[in-house]
C-alpha positions, 0 to 999 in steps of 0.5 A, spaced: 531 497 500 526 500 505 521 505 504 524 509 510 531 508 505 527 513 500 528 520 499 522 523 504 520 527 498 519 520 495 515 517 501 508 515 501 506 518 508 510 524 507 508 526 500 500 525 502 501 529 508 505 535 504 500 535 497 494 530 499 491 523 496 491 527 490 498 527 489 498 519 490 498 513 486 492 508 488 499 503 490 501 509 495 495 510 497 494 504 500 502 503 503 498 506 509 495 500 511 498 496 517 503 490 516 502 491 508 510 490 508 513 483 508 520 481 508 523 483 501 517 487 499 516 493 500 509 496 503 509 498 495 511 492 492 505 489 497 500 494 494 501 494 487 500 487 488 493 488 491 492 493 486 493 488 481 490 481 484 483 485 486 483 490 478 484 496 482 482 501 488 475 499 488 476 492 487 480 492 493 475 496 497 469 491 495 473 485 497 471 481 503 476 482 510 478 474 508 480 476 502 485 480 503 487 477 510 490 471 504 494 475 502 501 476 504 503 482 508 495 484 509 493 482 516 486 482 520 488 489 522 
């Protein structure tokens, strides 16, 4: 299942334009970035993922562009 097959009020995107980043998981939060989604994983399985192997947001934020490039689904965009 895709994101788009979600209910809307469910959906990352919808849900931070309607309510705000508050509202928001950290692993939705970051739903947003380009081609964070891969074949059989959904942008959030992708995000929770990183979420995971970097400790959290602001692991995520401190790590260096090669290492989330090594990651599945996470581009150079």
């Amino acid at each position: 299942m895709t994101i788009k097959d979600w209910p809307e009020d469910e959906r990352p995107r919808e849900g931070l334009l309607a309510h705000g980043p508050q509202v928001l998981s950290d692993a939705k939060l970051i739903t947003g970035f380009p081609r964070a989604g891969t074949a059989g994983r959904t942008a959030l399985d992708r995000g929770r993922d990183a979420l995971a192997c970097f400790g959290g947001l602001s692991g995520l934020l401190a790590a260096a562009p090669s290492e989330l490039t090594s990651m599945p689904g996470l581009g150079p965009t």
